[in-house]
C-alpha positions as CSV (number, residue, x, y, z in Angstrom):
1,X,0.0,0.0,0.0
2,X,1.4,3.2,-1.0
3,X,1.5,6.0,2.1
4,X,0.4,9.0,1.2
5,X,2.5,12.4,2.1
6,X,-0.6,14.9,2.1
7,X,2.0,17.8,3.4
8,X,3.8,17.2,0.0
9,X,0.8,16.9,-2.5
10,X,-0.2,20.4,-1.1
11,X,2.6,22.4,-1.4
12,X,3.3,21.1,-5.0
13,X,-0.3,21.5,-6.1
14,X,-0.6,25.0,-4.0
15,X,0.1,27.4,-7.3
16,X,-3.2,25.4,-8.6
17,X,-4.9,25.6,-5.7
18,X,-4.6,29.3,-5.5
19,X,-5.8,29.8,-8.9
20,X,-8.9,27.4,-8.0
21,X,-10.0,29.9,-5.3
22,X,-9.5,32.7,-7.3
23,X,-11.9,31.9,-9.9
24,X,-14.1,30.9,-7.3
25,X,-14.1,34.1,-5.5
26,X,-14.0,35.9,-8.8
27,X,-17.4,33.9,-9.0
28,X,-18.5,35.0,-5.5
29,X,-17.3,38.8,-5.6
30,X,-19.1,38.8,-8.7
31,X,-22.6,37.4,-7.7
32,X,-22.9,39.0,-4.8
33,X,-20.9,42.4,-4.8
34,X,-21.2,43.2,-8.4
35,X,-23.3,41.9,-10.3
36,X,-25.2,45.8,-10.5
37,X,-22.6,47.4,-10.9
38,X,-21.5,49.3,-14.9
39,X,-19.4,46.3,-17.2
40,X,-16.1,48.3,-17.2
41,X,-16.0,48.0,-13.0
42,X,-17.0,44.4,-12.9
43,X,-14.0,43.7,-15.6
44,X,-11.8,46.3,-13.5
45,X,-12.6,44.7,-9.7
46,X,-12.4,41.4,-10.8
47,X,-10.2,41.1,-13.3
48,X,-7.7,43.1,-10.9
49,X,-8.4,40.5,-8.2
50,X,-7.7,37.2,-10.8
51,X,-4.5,39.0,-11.4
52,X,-3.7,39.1,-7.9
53,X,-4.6,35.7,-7.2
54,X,-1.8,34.8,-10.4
55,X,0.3,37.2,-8.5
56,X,-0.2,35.0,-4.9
57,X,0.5,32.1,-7.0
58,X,3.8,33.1,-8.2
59,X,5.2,34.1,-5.5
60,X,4.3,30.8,-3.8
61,X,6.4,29.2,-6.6
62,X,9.6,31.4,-6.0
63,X,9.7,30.4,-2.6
64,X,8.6,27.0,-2.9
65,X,12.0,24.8,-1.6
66,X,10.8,21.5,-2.4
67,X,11.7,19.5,-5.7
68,X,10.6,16.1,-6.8
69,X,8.4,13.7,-8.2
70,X,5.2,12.1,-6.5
71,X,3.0,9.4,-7.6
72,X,4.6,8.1,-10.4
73,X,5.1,11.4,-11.6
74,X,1.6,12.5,-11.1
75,X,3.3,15.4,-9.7
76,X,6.8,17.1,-10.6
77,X,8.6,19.4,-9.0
78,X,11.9,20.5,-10.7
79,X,14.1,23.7,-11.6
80,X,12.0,24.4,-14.9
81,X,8.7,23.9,-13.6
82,X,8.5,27.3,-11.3
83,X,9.6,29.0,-14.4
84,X,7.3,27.3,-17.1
85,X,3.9,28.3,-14.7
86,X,5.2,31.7,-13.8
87,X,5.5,32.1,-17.7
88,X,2.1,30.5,-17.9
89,X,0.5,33.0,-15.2
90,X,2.5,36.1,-16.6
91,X,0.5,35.6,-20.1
92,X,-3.0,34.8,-18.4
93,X,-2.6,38.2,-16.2
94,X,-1.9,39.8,-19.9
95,X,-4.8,37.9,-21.8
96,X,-7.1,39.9,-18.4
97,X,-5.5,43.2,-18.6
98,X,-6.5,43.3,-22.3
99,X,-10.0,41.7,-21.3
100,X,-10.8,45.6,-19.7
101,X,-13.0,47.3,-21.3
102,X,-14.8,44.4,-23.3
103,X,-18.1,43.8,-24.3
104,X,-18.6,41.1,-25.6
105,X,-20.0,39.4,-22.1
106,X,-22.3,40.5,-19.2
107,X,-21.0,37.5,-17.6
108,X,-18.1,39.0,-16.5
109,X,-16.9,36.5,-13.4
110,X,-18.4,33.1,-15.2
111,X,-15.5,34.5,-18.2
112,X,-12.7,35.4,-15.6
113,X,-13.3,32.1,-13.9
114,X,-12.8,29.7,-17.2
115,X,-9.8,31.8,-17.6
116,X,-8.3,31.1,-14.7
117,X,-9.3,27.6,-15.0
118,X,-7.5,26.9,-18.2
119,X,-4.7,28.3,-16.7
120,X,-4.5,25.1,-14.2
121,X,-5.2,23.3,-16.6
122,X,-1.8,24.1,-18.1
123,X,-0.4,24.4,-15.1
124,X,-1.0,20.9,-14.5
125,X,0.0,20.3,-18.1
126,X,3.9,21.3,-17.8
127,X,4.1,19.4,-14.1
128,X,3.5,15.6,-14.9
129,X,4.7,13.0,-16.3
130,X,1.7,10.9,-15.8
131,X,-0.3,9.4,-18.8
132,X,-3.5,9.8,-17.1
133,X,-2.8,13.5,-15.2
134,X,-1.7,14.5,-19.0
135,X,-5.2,13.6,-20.8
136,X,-6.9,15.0,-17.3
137,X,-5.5,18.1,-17.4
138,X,-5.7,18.5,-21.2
139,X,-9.3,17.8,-21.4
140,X,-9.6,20.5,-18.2
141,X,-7.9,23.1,-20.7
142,X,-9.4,22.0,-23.3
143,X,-13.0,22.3,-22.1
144,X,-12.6,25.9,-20.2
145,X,-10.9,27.1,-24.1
146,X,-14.3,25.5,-25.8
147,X,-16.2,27.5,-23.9
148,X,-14.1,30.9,-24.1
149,X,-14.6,30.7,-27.8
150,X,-18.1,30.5,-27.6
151,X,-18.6,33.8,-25.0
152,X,-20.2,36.0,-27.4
153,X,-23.3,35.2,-27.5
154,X,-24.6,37.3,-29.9
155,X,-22.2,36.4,-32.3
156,X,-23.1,33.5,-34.7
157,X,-19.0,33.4,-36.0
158,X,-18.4,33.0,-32.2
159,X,-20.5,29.8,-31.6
160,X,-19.5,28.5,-35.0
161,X,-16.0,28.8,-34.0
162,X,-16.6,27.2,-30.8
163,X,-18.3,24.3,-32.4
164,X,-16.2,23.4,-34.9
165,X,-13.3,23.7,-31.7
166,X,-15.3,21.2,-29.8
167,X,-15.8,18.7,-32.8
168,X,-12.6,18.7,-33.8
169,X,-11.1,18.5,-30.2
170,X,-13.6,15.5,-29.3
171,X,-11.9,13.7,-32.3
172,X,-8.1,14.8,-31.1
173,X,-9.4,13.6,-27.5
174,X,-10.2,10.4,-29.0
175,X,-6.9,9.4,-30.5
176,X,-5.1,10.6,-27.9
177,X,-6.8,8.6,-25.7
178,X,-6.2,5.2,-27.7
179,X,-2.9,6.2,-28.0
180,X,-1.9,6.2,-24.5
181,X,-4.1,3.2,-23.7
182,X,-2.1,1.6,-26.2
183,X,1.6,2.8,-24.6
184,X,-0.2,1.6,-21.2
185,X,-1.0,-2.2,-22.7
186,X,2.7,-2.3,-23.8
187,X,4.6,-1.1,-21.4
188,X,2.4,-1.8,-18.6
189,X,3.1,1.9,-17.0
190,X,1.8,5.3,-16.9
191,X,4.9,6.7,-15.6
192,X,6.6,8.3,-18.9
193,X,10.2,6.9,-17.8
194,X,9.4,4.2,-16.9
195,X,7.5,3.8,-20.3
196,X,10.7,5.0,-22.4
197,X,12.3,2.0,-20.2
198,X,10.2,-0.7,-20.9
199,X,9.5,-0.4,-24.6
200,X,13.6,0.8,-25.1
201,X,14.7,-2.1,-27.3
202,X,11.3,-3.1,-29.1
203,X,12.1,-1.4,-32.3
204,X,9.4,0.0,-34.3
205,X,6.3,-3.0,-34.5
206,X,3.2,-2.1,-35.8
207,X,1.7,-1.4,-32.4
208,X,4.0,1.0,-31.3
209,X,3.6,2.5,-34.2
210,X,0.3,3.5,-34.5
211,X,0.3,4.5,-30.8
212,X,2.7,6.8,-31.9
213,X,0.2,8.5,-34.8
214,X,-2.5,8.6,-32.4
215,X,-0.4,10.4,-29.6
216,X,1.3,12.5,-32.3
217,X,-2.3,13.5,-33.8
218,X,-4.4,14.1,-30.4
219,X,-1.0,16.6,-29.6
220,X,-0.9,18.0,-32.7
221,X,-4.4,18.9,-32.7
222,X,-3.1,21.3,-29.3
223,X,-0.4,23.2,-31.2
224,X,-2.4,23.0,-34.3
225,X,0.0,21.4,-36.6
226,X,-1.0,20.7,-40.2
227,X,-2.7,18.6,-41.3
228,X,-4.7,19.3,-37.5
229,X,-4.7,22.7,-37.7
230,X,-8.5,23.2,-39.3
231,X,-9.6,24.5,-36.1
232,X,-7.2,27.5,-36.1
233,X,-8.4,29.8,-38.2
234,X,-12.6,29.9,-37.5
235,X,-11.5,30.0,-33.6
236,X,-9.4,32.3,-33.4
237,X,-11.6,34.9,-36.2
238,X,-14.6,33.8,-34.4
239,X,-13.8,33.5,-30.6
240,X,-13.4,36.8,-28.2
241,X,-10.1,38.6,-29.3
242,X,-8.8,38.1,-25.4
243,X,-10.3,34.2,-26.1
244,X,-7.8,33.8,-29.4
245,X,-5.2,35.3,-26.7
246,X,-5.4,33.2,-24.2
247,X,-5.7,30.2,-27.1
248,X,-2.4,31.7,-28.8
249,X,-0.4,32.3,-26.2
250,X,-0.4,30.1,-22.6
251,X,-2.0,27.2,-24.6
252,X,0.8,26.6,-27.0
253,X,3.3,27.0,-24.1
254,X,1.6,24.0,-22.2
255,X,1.0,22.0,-25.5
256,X,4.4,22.3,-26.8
257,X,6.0,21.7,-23.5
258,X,4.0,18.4,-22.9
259,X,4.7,17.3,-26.4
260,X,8.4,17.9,-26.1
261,X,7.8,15.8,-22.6
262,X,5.9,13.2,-24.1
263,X,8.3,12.3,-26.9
264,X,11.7,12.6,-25.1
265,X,10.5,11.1,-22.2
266,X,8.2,8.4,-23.0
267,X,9.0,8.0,-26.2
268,X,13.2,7.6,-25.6
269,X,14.8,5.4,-27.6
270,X,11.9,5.4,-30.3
271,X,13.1,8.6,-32.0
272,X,14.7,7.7,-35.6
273,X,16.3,9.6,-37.4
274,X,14.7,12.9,-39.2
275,X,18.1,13.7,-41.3
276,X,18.6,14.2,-44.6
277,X,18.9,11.1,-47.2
278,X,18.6,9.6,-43.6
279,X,15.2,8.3,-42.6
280,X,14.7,6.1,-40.3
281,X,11.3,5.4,-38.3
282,X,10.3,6.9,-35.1
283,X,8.6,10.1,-34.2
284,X,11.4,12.4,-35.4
285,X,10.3,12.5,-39.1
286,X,7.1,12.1,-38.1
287,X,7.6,15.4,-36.4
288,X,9.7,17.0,-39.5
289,X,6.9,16.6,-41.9
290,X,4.2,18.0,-39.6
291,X,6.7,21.1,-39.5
292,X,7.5,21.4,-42.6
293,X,4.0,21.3,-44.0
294,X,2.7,23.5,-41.3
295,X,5.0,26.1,-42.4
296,X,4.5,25.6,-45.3
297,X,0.7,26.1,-45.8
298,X,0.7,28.4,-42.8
299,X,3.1,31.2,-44.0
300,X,1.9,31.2,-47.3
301,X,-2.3,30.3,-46.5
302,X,-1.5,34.2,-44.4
303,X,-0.4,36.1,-47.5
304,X,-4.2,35.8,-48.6
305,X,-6.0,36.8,-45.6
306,X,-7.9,40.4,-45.2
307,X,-8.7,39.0,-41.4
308,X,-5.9,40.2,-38.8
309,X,-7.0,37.6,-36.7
310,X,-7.4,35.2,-39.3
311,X,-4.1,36.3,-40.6
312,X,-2.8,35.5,-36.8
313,X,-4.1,31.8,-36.7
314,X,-2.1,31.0,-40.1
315,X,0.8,32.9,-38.7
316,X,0.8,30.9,-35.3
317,X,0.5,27.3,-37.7
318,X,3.9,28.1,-39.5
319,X,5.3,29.3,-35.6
320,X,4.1,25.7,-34.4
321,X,6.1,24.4,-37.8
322,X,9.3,26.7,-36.3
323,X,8.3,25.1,-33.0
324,X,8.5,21.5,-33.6
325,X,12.5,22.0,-34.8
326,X,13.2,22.5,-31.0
327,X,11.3,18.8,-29.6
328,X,13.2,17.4,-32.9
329,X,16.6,18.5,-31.7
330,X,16.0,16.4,-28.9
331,X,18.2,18.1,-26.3
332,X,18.0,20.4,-23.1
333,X,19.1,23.1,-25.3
334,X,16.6,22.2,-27.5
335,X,13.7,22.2,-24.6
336,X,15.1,25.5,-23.1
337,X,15.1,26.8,-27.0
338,X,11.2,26.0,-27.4
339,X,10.4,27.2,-24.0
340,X,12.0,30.7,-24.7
341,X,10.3,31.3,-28.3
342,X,6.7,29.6,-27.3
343,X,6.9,32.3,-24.3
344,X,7.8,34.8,-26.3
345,X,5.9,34.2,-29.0
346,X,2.6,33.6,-26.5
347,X,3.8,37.6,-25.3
348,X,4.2,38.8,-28.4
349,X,0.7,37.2,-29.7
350,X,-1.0,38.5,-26.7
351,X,-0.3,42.1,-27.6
352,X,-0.8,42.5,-31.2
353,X,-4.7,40.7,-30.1
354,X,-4.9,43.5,-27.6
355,X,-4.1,46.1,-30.2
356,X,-7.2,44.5,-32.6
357,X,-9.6,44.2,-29.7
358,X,-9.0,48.2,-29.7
359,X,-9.5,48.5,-33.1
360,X,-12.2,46.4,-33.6
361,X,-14.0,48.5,-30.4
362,X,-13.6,51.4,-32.6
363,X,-14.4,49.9,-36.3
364,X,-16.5,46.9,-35.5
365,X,-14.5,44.2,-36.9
366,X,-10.7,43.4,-37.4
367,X,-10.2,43.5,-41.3
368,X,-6.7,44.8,-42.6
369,X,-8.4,48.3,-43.5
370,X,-9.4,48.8,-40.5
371,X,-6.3,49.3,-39.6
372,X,-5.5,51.9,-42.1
373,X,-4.5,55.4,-41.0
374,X,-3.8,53.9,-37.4
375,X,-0.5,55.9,-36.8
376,X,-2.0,59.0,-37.2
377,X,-5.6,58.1,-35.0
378,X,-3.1,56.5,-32.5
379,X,0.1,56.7,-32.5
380,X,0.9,54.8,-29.3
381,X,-1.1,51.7,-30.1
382,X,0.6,51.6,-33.7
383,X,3.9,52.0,-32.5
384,X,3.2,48.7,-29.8
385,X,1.8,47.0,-32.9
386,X,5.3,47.8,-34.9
387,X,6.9,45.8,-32.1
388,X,5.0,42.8,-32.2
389,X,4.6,42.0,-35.8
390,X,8.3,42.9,-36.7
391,X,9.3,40.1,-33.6
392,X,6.9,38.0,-35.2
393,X,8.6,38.2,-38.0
394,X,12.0,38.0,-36.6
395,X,13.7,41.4,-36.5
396,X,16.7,42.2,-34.7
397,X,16.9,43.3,-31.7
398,X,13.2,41.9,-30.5
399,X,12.9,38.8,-28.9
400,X,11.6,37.0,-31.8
401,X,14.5,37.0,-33.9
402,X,16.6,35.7,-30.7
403,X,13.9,33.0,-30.2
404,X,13.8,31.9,-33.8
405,X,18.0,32.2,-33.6
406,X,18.5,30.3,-30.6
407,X,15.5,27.3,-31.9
408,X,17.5,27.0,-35.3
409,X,21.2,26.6,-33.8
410,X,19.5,24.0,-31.3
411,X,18.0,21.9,-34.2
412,X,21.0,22.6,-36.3
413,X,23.7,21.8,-33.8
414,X,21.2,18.6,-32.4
415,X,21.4,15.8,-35.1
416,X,25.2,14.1,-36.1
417,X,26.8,15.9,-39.4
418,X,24.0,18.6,-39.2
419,X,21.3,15.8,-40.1
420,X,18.3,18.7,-39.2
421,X,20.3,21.8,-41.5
422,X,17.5,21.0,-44.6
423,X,14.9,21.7,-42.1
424,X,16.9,25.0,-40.7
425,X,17.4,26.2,-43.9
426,X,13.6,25.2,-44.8
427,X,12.7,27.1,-41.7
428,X,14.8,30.6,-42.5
429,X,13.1,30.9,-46.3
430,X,9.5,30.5,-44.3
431,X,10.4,33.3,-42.2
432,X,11.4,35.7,-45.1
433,X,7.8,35.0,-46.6
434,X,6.7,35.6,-43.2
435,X,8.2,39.1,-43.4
436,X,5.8,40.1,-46.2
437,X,2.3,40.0,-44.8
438,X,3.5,41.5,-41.1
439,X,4.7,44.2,-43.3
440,X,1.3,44.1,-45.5
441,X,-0.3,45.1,-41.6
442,X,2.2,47.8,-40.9
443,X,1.7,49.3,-44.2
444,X,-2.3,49.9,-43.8
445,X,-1.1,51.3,-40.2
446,X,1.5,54.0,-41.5
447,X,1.1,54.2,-45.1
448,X,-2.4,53.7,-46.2
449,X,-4.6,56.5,-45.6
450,X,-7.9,56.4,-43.9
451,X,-11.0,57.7,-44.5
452,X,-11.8,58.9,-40.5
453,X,-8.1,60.3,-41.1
454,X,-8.9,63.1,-38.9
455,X,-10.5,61.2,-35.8
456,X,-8.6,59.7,-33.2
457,X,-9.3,56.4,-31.4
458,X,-9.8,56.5,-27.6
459,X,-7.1,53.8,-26.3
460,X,-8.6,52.5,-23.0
461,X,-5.9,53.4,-20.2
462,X,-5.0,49.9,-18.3
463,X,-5.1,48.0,-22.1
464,X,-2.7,50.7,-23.0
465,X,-0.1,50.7,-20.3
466,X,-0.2,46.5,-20.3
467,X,0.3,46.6,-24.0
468,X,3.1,49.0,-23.1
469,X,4.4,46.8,-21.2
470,X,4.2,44.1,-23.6
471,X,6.4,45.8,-26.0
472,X,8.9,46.6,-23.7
473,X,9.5,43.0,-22.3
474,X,9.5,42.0,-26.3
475,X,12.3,44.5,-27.0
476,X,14.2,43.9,-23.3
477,X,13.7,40.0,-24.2
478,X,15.4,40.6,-27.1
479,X,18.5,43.4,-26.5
480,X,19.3,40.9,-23.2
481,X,17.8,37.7,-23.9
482,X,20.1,36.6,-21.2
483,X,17.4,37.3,-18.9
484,X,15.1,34.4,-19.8
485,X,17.5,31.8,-21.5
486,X,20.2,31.9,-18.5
487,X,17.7,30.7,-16.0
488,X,16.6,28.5,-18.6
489,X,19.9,27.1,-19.4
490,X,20.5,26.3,-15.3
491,X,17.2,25.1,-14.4
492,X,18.0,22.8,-17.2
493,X,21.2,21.9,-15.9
494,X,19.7,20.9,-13.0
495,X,17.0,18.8,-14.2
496,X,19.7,16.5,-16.1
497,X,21.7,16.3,-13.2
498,X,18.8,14.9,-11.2
């Protein structure tokens, strides 16, 4: 019989459990304090108190001594996972501050709440290496984002997006399920190490094969990879703009972390080889063909769109394709690579939606000319919006170029005799495509003219100074990316070691 250290389960699951309460109190304060008071309060009470409840969280985190795993890794504790869920808390208080001001809801705590449960969802997503805590705590993320898609009620894109989420995450949920249930018959574990251990040796069968696919497509459905991507676009057009946030940013940090887990942990020893002229079965070409076709189709599936948000969800496919060369280099340079460009891509994301949820307050919807004239209606918001898509793009000295820089050396540096350089080099002729339609947005904001030339757009003061804020970390991140990748690179460290 195992004996159970309750002590220990609560201080690893107290971030969580902090969150929890906060959306119920958001709940509470909400029914009972708020509920007649004007829309911009109720987003400005409660939405400050879910940030401080994120806040409590962290700071639990920092000084949280213990490290370790529990339960057949039902729960793990080590250097990188304090610094993965502060990440992950960092973006949800970002996805709120840009929340102020909406509309789109009456229900303003039920909306806060689903946020902050999503957020333990992924919370719990970067801290196991469980099979069964994985699917729990995707299914918990994936039902709060379902939902979050759907808030606007009054908008029939909004419910079609949500539905066509739910459909094709019911169908993701369902392979990934038989694909676990298969690992579990044969290695006779849940534990992911113990997995890699047991089935290290078996070669490739048929079995183990198409557990693999299944796994592969029920996590590739999360990061929306093509061909699983389908999803993408009519969510994040149709959802809430803080919604698509939320979806763009902490989402793909949990997803890509726990696919990078799942395949070097419980799939060790299974990897192949994804070099060139130099195939060999496993997940690691597996991977290299989801990546390069989702750069592929999502770089140049963008150049067409006249949605910004629409534009965004192609844009964050060919990112996942950029993604997926960091859990192929197969390395704790590689992890700490992925870690620091799905953060900063999840900051960077989160602003320029912040930036369209203002203009689409003042135009009514987020087509490419409604952003014309922007620089000279407001001159602050265009400048943030410079920031964002030019580090989306990869311009020196942002943070996305040093994410995108630091994610191709890993993948480069990764595989014997530079095995992974066709899919580098792949890689840096996406992202000079990419450079074309972020500039196609930042020429209707400074260039084209607009017909309301003369009238000004009223920027909402806490959106403003958080999407301030936002652009700073983007440029800091990238003039002394240090900051990030060095605690990265030790927490790491420490993780091999142990």
């Amino acid at each position: 019989m195992i004996s159970v250290d309750y002590l220990q389960v609560a201080k690893l699951a107290a971030p969580e459990t902090i969150v929890v309460i906060t959306a119920l109190a958001v709940l509470a304060i909400d029914l009972v304090v708020m509920r007649g008071q004007s829309l911009a309060d109720r987003f400005l009470i409660e939405g400050s108190f879910a940030c401080f409840g994120c806040l409590a969280a962290i700071f639990f985190m920092v000084n949280l001594e213990f490290h370790g795993r529990l339960y057949a890794g039902m729960m793990v504790s080590d250097a990188l996972t304090p610094l993965l869920k502060s990440a992950l808390l960092i973006l949800t208080m970002f996805t709120v501050f840009i929340s102020f001001n909406g509309k789109f809801t009456e229900h303003v705590g039920e909306y806060l709440a689903l946020i902050l449960l999503a957020t333990t969802g992924m919370m719990f997503m970067v801290s196991t290496e469980n099979l069964l805590m994985v699917f729990v705590s995707l299914e918990l993320t994936s039902l709060s984002l379902y939902i979050l898609t759907a808030f606007n009620k009054h908008s029939a894109p909004s419910a079609e997006a949500a539905l066509k989420y739910f459909l094709f995450g019911g169908m993701a949920a369902a392979f990934t399920l038989f694909g676990l249930s298969l690992v579990y018959g044969l290695s006779g574990s849940i534990y992911l190490p113990e997995i890699a251990a047991k089935l290290s040796g078996q070669g490739m069968d048929p079995v183990l094969a198409l557990a693999l696919v299944m796994t592969v497509i029920g996590l590739g459905f999360k990061v929306a990879a093509v061909p699983f991507h389908l999803w993408a676009p009519d969510a994040y057009q149709g959802a809430p703009t803080p919604s698509a946030a939320l979806i763009a940013s902490g989402s793909k940090v949990a997803s890509f972390f726990l696919l990078a887990r799942v395949m070097m942990a419980g799939f060790a020893g299974g990897e192949g080889s994804a070099g060139w002229q130099d195939f060999v079965a496993g997940w690691t070409p597996l991977l290299a063909v989801l990546a390069v076709f989702s750069m592929l189709l999502g770089n140049l599936a963008a150049i067409a769109q006249s949605n910004v948000k629409r534009l965004l969800a192609y844009s964050a496919i060919a990112h996942g394709g950029y993604a997926l060369l960091a859990v192929l280099s197969n390395t704790p340079q590689g992890v700490a690579s992925l870690v620091y460009y799905t953060a900063t891509y999840g900051l960077t994301v989160i602003g320029a939606f912040g930036v369209i949820a203002v203009v689409e307050a003042a135009a009514g919807d987020a087509k490419m000319t409604s952003l014309a004239g922007l620089s000279r209606r407001a001159p602050g918001l265009s400048l943030c919006m410079m920031i964002f898509m030019l580090s989306l793009a990869g311009i020196p000295p942002l943070a996305g170029f040093f994410g995108k820089f630091y994610l191709f050396v890993a993948a480069a540096s990764a595989a014997k005799d530079l095995g992974l350089l066709w899919l580098v080099i792949f890689a840096i002729a996406m992202s000079a495509v990419s450079l074309y339609y972020y500039l196609q947005v930042l020429k209707q904001i400074y260039v084209v003219k607009s017909p309301n030339e003369g009238e000004g757009i009223s920027v909402p003061l806490v959106p403003m100074i958080a999407l301030g804020l936002m652009a700073v970390l983007v440029l800091l991140l990238g003039c002394v990316p240090d900051l990030a990748v060095g605690k990265l690179v030790a927490a790491l460290g420490g993780v091999v070691e142990h």
